[in-house]
C-alpha positions as CSV (number, residue, x, y, z in Angstrom):
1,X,45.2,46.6,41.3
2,X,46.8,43.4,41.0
3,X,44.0,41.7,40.1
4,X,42.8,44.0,37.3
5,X,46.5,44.3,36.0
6,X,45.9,39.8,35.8
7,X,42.3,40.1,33.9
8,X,43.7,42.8,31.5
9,X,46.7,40.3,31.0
10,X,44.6,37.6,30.4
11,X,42.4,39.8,28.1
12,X,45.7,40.6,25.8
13,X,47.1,37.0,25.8
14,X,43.1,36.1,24.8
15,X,43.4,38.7,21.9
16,X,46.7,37.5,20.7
17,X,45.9,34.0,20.9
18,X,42.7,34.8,18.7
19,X,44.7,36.6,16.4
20,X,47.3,33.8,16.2
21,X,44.3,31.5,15.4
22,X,42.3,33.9,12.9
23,X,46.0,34.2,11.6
24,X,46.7,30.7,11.1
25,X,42.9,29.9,10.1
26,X,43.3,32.9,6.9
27,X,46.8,30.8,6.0
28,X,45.4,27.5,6.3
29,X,42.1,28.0,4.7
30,X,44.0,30.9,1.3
31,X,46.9,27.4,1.1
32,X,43.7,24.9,0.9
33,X,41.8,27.3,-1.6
34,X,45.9,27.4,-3.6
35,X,45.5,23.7,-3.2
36,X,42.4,22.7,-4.3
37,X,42.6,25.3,-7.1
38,X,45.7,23.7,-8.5
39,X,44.2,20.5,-8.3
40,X,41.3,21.2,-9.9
41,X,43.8,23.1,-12.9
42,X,45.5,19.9,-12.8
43,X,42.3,17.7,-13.1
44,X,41.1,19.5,-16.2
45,X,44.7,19.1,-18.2
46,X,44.9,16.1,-17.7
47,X,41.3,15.9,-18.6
48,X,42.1,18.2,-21.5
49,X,45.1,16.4,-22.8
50,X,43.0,12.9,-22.5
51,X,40.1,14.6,-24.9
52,X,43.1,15.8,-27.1
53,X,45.4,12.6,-27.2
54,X,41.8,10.5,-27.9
55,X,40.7,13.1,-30.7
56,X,44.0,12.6,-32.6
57,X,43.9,9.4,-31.5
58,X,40.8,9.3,-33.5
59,X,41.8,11.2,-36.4
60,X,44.9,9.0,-37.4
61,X,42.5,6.6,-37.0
62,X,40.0,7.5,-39.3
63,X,42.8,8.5,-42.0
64,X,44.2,5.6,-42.1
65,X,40.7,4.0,-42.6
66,X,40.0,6.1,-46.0
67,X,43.3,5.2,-46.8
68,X,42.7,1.5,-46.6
69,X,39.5,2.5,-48.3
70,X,41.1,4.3,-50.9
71,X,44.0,1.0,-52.2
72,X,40.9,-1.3,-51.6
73,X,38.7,0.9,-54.4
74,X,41.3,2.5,-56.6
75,X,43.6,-0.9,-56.9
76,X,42.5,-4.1,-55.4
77,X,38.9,-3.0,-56.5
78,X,40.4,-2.0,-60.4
79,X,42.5,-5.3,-60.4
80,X,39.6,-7.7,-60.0
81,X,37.5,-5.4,-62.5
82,X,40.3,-5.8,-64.7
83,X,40.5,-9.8,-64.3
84,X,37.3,-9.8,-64.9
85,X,36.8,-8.1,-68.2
86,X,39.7,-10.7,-68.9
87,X,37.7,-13.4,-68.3
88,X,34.6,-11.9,-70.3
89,X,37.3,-11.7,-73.5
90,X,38.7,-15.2,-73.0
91,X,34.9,-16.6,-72.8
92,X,34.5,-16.2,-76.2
93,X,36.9,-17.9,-77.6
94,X,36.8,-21.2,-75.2
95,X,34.6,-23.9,-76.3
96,X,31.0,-24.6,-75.6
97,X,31.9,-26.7,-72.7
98,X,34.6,-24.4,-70.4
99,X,31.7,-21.4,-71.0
100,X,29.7,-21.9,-67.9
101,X,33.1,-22.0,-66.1
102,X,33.8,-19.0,-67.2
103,X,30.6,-17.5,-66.4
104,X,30.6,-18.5,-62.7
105,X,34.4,-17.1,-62.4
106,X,32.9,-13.8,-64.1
107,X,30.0,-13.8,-61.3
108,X,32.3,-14.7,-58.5
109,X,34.9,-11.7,-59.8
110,X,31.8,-9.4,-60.2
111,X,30.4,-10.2,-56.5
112,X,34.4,-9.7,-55.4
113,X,34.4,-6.5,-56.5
114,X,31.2,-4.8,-55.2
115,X,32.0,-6.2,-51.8
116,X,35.4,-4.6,-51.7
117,X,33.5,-1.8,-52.8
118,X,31.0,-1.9,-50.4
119,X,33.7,-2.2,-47.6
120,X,35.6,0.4,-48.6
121,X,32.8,2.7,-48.4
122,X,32.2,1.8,-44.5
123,X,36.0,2.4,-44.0
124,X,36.3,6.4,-45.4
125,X,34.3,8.6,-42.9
126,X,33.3,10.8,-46.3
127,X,30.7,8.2,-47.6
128,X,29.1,8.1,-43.6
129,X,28.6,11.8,-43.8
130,X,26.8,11.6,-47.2
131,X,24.6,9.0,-46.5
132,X,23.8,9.9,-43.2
133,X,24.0,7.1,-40.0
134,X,21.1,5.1,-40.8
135,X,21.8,4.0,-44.2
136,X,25.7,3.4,-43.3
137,X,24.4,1.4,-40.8
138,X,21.8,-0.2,-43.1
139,X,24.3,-0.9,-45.7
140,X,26.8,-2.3,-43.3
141,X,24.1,-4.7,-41.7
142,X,22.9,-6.1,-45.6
143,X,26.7,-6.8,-46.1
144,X,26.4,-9.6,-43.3
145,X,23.5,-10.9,-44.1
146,X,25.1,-11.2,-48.0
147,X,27.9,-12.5,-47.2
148,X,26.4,-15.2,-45.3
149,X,27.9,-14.3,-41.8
150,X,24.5,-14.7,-40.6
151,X,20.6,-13.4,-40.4
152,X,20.2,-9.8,-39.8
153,X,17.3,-7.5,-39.0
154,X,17.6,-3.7,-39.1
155,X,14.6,-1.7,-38.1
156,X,14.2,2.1,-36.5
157,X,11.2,3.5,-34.5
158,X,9.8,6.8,-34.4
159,X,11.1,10.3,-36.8
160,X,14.8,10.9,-37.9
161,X,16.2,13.3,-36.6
162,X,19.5,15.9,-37.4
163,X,22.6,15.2,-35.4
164,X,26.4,16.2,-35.3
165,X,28.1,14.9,-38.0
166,X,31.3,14.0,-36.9
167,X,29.1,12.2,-34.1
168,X,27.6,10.2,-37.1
169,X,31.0,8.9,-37.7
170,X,32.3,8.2,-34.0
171,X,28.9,6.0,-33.7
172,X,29.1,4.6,-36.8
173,X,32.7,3.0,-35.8
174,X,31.7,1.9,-32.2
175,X,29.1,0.0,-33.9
176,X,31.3,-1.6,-36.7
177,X,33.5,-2.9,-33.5
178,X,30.5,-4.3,-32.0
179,X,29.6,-5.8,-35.7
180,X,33.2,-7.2,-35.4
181,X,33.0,-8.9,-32.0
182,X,29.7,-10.3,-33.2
183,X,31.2,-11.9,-35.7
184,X,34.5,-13.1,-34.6
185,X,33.8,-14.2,-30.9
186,X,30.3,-14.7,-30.1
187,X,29.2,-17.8,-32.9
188,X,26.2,-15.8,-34.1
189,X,23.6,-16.8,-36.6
190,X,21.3,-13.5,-35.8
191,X,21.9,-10.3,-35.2
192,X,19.3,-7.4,-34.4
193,X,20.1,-4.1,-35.0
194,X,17.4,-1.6,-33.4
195,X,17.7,2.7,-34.1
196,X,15.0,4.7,-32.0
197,X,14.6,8.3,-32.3
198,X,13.2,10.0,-29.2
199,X,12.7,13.9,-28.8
200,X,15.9,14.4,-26.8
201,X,18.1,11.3,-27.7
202,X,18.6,8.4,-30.0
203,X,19.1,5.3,-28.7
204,X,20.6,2.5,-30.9
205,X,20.7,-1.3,-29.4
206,X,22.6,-4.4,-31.2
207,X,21.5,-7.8,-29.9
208,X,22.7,-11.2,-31.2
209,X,22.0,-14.8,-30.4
210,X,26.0,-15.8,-29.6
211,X,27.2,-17.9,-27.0
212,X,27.4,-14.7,-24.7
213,X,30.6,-14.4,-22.4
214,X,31.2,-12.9,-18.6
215,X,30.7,-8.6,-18.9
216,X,33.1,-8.6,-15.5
217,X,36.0,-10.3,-17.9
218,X,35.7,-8.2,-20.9
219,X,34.7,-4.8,-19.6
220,X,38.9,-4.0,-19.2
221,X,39.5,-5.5,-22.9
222,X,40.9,-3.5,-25.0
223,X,37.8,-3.9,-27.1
224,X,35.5,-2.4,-24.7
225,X,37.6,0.4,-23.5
226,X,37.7,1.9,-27.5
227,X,34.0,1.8,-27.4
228,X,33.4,3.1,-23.8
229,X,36.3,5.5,-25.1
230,X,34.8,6.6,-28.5
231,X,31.4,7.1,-26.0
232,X,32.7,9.9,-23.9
233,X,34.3,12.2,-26.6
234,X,30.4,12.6,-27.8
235,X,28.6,12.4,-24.4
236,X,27.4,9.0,-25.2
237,X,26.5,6.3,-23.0
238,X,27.3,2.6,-23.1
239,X,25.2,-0.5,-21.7
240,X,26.4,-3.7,-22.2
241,X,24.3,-6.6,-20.5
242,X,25.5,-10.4,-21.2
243,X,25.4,-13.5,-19.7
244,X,26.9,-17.1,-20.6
245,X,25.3,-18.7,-23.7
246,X,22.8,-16.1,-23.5
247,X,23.5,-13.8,-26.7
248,X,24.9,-10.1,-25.9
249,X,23.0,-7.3,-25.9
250,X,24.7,-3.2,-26.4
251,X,22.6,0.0,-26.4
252,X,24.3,3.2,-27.5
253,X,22.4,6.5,-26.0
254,X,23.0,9.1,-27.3
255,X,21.9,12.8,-26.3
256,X,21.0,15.2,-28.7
257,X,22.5,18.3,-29.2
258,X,21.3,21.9,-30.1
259,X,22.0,22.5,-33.6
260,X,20.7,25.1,-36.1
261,X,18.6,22.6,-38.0
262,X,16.9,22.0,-34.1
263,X,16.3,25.6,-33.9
264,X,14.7,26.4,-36.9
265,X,12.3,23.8,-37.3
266,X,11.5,24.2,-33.1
C-alpha cells in the first residue's frame, strides 16, 4: 500500500511539475510573442517616421529649388534681359569703332540669360514633370557640354516607357548630384550618360573619365547618403564602382511600377 500510495505521489508531483512547466512555457512563449510584437511595432515607426522625416525632407527641398528657380527667371533672368536691351540702345549711338564691343557684350548678355534660364528650369520640379526624365536629363547633359565643363554623350537603348512621376523628379535630382560631383571633384573631361529601358525596369548609368577616388572613403559622405537616401524612398537601387584614377562609374535601377498607362496598353 505504501508503495502504490509513493507511485501515485510521484504521479501527482509529475503532473504538477508538468503543469508548472506548460505554465511557465504559455507565459514565456505569450511575453516573447508581446515582445517581438512590440518590436516589430517599434521597427516600422521608426521605419515610418524615417520615410516621413525624408519625404518632407524632400519636399522643403524641392520648394526651395523652384524658389531659387523662380528669383533666378523672374529677376536675375529679367535684369540681364534688361542690360541687355540697354546695351542694344547705346550701340547705336557709339561710334563705328566701340560697335563690335558692343555686340560681343550683347552676345555674352544674351548667352547669360538663356543659361540662367536653362538652370532654372532643372531647379523647379514643374518643368521635369512636363518634359518628362529623358529630355530633363538631355537638357541638363547639353548644358555641360555648352558651357564647356566638358564632352558629353547622352544616348538611351530600347522603348520609353511610363513611370511615376514624382519618381521622375527624385531621379532626376540624384542624378544632378552625381552631375555635380562630376564636376567639382573628379577633373573630368567626359562624361557618359547611358538610359536603358527594359520590360520591368530602367536602368540609367553615368560614367566619367575623372581621376576616380576610394568607394570605401566616400560611401558614409554626406553626398552618397542623399543619393543612397533619395534611392530607397522609390525602391531604387544604387551601384557605385570606382577606383583610383580610374573614372567613376553609377548605375541607378530602377523597378517599374504598375500604373494605369501599364495596364491598358498590357
Amino acid at each position: 500500500m505504501e508503495q502504490e500510495e509513493i507511485q501515485l505521489l510521484i504521479l501527482a508531483s509529475s503532473v504538477v511539475l508538468l503543469l508548472l512547466l506548460v505554465a511557465v512555457v504559455s507565459i514565456f512563449s505569450v511575453f516573447y510573442r508581446r515582445k517581438t510584437k512590440l518590436l516589430m511595432q517599434k521597427a516600422e515607426d521608426k521605419k515610418r517616421f524615417e520615410e516621413e522625416l525624408a519625404k518632407a525632407q524632400t519636399e522643403i527641398q524641392e520648394q526651395t529649388l523652384k524658389n531659387v528657380s523662380w528669383e533666378l527667371h523672374d529677376n536675375i533672368g529679367q535684369l540681364l534681359s534688361v542690360a541687355k536691351m540697354q546695351l542694344n540702345m547705346l550701340e547705336r549711338v557709339v561710334g563705328e569703332q566701340q560697335k563690335s564691343q558692343f555686340r560681343e557684350a550683347t552676345d555674352i548678355l544674351g548667352k547669360g540669360v538663356r543659361e540662367i534660364r536653362q538652370l532654372s528650369h532643372s531647379l523647379n520640379a514643374d518643368f521635369i514633370l512636363n518634359v518628362g526624365l529623358e529630355e530633363a536629363l538631355r537638357a541638363e547633359v547639353s548644358r555641360f557640354e555648352r558651357l564647356n565643363f566638358l564632352e558629353t554623350e547622352f544616348h538611351t537603348e530600347g522603348t520609353p516607357v511610363c513611370m511615376e512621376k514624382k519618381d521622375e523628379v527624385i531621379i532626376f535630382r540624384i542624378l544632378q548630384e552625381c552631375f555635380a560631383n562630376c564636376i567639382k571633384h573628379s577633373r573630368a573631361t567626359f562624361l557618359s550618360v547611358c538610359i536603358r529601358y527594359t520590360p520591368r525596369e530602367i536602368i540609367i548609368c553615368v560614367r566619367d573619365n575623372g581621376i576616380g577616388f576610394i568607394p570605401e572613403k566616400v560611401r558614409k559622405g554626406v553626398g552618397m547618403i542623399n543619393i543612397n537616401r533619395r534611392a530607397a524612398m522609390i525602391g531604387a537601387k544604387i551601384q557605385l564602382e570606382a577606383q583610383k584614377n580610374a573614372g567613376v562609374s553609377i548605375t541607378l535601377t530602377y523597378p517599374l511600377k504598375p500604373t494605369k498607362y501599364h495596364d491598358e496598353t498590357q
